[in-house]
C-alpha positions as CSV (number, residue, x, y, z in Angstrom):
1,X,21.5,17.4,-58.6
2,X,20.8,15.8,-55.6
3,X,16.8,15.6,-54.9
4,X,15.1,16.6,-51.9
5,X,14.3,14.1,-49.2
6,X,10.9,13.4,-49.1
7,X,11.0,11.9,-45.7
8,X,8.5,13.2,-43.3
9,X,9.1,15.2,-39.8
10,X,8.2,12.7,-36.9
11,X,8.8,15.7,-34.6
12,X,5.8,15.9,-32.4
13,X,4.3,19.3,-32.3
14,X,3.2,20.5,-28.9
15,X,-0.4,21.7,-28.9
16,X,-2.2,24.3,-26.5
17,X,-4.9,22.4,-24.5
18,X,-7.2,25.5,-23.9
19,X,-8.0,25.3,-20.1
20,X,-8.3,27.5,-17.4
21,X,-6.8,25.9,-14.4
22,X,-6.1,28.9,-11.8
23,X,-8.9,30.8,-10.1
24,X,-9.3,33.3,-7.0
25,X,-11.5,32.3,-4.5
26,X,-14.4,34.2,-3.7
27,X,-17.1,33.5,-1.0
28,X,-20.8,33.5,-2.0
29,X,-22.3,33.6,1.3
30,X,-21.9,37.1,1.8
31,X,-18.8,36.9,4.2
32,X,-20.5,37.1,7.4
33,X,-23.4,34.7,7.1
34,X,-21.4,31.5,8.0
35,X,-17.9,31.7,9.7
36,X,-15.8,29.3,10.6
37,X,-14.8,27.3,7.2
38,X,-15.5,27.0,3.7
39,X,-15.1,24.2,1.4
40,X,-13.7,23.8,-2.2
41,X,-15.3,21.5,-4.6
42,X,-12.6,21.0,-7.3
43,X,-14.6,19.2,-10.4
44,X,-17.5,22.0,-9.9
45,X,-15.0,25.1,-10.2
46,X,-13.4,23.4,-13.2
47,X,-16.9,22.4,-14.7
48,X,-18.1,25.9,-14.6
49,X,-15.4,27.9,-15.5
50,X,-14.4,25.9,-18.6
51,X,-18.1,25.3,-19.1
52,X,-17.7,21.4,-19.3
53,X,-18.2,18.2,-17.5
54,X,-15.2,17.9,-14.7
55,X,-16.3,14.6,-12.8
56,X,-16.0,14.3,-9.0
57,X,-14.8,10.6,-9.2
58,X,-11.3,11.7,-9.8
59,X,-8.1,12.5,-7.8
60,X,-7.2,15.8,-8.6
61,X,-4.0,17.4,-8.3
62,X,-4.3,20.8,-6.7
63,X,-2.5,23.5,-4.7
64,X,-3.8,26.2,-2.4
65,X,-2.4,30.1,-2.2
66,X,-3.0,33.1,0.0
67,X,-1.8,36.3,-1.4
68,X,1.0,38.5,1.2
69,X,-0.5,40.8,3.4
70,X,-4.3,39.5,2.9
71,X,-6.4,39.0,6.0
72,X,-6.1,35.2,5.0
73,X,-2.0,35.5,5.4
74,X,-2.1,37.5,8.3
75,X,-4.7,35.1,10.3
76,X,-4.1,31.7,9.0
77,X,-5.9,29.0,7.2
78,X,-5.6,25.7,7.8
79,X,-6.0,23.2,4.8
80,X,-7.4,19.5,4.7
81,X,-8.1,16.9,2.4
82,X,-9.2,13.7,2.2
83,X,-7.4,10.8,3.0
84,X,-7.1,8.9,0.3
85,X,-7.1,5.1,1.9
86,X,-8.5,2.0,1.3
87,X,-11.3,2.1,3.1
88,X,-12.6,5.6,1.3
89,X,-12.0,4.1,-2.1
90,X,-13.6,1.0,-1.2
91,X,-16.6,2.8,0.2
92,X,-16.7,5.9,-2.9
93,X,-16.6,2.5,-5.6
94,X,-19.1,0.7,-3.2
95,X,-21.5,3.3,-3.5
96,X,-21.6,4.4,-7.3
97,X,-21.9,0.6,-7.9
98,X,-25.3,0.5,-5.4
99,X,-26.3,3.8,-7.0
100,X,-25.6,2.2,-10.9
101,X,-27.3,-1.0,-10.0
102,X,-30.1,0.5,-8.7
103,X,-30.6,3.0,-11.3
104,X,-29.5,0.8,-14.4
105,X,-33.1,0.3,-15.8
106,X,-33.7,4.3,-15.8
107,X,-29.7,4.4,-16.7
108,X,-30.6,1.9,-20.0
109,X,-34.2,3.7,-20.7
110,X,-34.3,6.0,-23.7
111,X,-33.5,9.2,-22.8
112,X,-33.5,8.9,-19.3
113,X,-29.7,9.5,-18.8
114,X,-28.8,13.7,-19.2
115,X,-25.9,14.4,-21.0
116,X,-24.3,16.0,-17.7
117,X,-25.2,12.8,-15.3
118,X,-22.2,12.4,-13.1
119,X,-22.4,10.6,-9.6
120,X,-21.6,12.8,-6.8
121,X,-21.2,12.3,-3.0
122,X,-21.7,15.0,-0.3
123,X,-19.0,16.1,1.9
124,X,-21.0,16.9,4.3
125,X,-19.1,19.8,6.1
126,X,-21.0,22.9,7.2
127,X,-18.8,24.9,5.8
128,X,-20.0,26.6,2.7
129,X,-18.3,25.9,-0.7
130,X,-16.4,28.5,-2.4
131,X,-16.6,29.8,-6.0
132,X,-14.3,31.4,-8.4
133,X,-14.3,34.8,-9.9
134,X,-12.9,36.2,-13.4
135,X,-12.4,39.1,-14.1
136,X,-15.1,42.1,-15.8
137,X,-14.2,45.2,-17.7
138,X,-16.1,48.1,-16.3
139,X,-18.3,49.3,-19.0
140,X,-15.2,49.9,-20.9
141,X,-13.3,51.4,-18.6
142,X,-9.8,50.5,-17.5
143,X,-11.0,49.0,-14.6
144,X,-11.5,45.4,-13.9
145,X,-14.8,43.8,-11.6
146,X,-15.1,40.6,-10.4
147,X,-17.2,38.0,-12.1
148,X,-18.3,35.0,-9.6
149,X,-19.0,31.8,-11.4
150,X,-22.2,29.7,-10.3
151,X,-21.3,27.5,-7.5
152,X,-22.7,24.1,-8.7
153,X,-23.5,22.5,-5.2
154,X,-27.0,21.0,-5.3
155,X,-26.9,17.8,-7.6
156,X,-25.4,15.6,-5.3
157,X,-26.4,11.7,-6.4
158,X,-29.8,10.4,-5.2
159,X,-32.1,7.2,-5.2
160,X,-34.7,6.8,-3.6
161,X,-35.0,3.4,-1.4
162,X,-36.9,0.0,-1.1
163,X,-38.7,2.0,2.0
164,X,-39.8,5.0,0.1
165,X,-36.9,7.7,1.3
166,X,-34.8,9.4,-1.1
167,X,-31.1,9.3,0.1
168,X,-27.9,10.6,-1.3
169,X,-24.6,9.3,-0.4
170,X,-22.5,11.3,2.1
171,X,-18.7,11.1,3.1
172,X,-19.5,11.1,6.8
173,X,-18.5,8.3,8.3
174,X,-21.4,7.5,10.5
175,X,-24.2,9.1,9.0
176,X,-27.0,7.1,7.5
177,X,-30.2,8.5,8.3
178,X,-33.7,8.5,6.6
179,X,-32.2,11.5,3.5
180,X,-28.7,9.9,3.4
181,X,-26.4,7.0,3.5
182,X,-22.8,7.1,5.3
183,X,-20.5,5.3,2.8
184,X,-18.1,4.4,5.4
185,X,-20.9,3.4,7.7
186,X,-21.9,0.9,4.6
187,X,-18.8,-0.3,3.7
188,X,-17.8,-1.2,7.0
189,X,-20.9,-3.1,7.5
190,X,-20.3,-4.9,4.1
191,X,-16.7,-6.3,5.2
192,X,-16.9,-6.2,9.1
193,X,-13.9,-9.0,9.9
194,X,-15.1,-11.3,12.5
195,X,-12.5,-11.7,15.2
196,X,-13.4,-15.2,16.1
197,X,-14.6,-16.9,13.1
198,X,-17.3,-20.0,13.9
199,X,-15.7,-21.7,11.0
200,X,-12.1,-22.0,12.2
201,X,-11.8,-25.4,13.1
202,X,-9.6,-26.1,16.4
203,X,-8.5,-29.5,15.1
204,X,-6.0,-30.5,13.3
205,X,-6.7,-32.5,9.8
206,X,-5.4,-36.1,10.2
207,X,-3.9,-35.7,13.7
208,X,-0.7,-37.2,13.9
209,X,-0.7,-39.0,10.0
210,X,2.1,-36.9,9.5
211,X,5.2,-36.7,12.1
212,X,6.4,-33.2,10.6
213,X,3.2,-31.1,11.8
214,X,2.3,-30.3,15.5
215,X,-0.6,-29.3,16.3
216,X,0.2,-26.7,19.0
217,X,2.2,-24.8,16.1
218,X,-1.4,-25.7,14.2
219,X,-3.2,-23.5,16.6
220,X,-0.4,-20.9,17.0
221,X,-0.9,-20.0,13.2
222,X,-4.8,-20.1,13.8
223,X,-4.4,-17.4,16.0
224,X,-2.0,-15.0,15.2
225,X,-3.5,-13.8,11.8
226,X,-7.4,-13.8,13.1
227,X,-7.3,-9.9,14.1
228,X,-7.0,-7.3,11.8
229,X,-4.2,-4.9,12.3
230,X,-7.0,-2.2,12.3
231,X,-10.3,-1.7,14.3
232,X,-13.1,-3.5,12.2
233,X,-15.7,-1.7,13.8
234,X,-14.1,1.7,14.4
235,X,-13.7,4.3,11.4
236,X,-11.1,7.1,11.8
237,X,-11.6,10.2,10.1
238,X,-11.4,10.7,6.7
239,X,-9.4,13.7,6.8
240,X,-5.9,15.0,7.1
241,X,-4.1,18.5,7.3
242,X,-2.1,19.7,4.8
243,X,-0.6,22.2,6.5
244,X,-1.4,26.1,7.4
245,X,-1.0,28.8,5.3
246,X,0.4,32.1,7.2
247,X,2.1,35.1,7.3
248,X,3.7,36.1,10.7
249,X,4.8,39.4,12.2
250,X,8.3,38.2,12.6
251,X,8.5,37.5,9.1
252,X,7.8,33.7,8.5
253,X,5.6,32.7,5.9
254,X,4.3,29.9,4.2
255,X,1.7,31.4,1.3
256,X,1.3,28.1,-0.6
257,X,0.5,24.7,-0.2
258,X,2.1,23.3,-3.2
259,X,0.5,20.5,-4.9
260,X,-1.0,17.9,-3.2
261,X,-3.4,15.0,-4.4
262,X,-7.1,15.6,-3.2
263,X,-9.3,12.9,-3.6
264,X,-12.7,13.9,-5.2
265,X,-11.1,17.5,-5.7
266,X,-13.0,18.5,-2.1
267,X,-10.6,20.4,-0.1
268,X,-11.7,21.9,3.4
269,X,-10.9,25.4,5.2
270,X,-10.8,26.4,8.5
271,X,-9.8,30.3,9.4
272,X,-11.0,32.8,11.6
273,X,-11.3,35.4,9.1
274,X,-14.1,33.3,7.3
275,X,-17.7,35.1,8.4
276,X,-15.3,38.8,8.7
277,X,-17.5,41.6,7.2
278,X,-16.1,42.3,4.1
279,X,-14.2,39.5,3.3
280,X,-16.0,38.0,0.3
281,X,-15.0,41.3,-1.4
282,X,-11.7,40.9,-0.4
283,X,-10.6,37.1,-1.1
284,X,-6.8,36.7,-0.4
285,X,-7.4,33.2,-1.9
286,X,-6.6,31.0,-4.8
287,X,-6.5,27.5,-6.1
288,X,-4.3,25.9,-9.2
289,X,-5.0,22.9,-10.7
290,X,-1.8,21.4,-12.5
291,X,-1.9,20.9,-15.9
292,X,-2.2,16.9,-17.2
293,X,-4.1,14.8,-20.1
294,X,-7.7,15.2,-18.2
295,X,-9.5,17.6,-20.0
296,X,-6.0,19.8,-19.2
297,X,-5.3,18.9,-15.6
298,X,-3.6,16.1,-13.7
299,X,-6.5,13.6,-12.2
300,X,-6.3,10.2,-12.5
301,X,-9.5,8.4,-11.9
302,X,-10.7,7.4,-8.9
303,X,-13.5,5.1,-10.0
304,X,-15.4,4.4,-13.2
305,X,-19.1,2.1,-13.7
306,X,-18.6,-0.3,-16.2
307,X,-21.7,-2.3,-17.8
308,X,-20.8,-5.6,-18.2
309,X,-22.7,-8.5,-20.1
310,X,-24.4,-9.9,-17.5
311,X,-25.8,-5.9,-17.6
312,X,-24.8,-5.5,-14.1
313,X,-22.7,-2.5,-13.1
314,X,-18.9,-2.8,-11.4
315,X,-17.2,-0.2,-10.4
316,X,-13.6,-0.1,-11.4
């Protein structure tokens, strides 16, 4: 009789990752106390709706919807995220490594680090941020009420300067003042290209030792790589449309963005319904995040502190 293999199953099992990635959009404000634009701060909606830490330094992967016949489908909302380019990345890493370095004897003190501690830049758009609902029984009725989760909006990062003032760090691109630091701003102070560089010397090294080299070619190479093929002192905006969300009267519609990487998880809406009397109870609105191995949804980091030995902070 022949026995029974004992060889194991290698067959992965698929698990459920227990997240809740899609939410309607509701607006705290009241609907007509601000008009004009709201603003969606991905990581916080996650973070308080799974009820863990969702950090902001992350790109997350998110898609906007407006439901048919809603006021939003009928009127339009235009969508916008941030740019993700060089010069943001640069600036977002600059500043979390100024903010760890100047914090890292408070950071390395005993308790002095909350378990929730995550650093956090502004957008700083007047617009105000959006929560998400779930859904109530009725005091056990079959009907359903909405629910609105806290919008987390007020722990943006701070430190407080060598001249006394408390600043946090925004995303506006020329914006330090006394309460707050421009990124941008910083980080293009912190590599400003010079366009005529004192060092570049206008001689050649041993003129003429060597028959192969001409110096005229000498200076022609000197001078066609000494300007940047971007303004060094000129920052362009950080944001960029993703496209409108509408539903026409002829019959065209686009009701969904699709997924689209948004830097930071901020994403920025502009409509005309915002501020209408009665909206907030009547949100046409949601956002999805897609699913990935990030606490259950697709965001690759953006930039992480690292301690190293010489106990200084880079950001990587």
């Amino acid at each position: 009789m022949a026995k029974a293999s004992s060889k194991k199953s290698t067959k992965k099992v698929e698990r459920h990752y227990p997240v809740d990635r899609m939410f309607r959009l509701k607006d705290p404000t009241g609907g007509a106390v601000t008009a004009g634009g709201r603003r969606i701060e991905g990581a916080n909606i996650l973070s308080a709706a799974n009820r863990r830490l969702y950090r902001q330094s992350r790109v997350y992967s998110m898609k906007v919807d407006v439901e048919p016949d809603s006021n939003q489908a009928q009127n339009g909302v235009e969508v916008f995220v941030l740019r993700d380019t060089w010069d943001l990345h640069g600036a977002y890493k600059m500043a979390m490594q100024k903010y760890y370095n100047a914090m890292k004897e408070e950071l390395q003190a005993g308790g002095a680090k909350t378990r929730w501690h995550d650093f956090r830049a502004r957008a700083d758009y007047v617009g105000s941020q959006l929560t998400a609902s779930v859904a109530t029984p009725t005091g056990g009725l079959t009907t359903m009420v909405d629910n609105d989760l806290p919008a987390l909006n007020a722990e943006f990062s701070t430190v407080e300067a060598q001249d006394g003032n408390a600043r946090n760090f925004s995303l506006s691109s020329t914006n330090t003042t006394l309460q707050k630091y421009g990124i941008l701003e910083e980080f293009q102070h912190q590599n400003r290209v010079d366009d005529d560089p004192a060092s570049a010397s206008t001689s050649l090294p041993y003129d003429g030792l060597d028959p192969g080299m001409d110096e005229a070619n000498y200076d022609i190479l000197r001078q066609s790589g000494e300007n940047p093929p971007y303004s060094p002192t000129v920052v362009t905006s950080q944001w960029r449309r993703v496209c409108r969300l509408q539903q026409t009267t002829g019959g065209a519609q686009k009701l969904s963005t699709g997924f689209f990487d948004a830097p930071l998880g901020i994403v920025l809406l502009v409509s005309s319904t915002f501020g209408g009397e009665g909206f907030d109870d009547t949100y046409g609105m949601s956002v999805t995040f897609q699913a990935g191995s990030y606490k259950g949804v697709k965001a690759p980091a953006y930039a992480t502190p690292v301690l190293t030995e010489a106990m200084e902070y880079e950001v990587v």
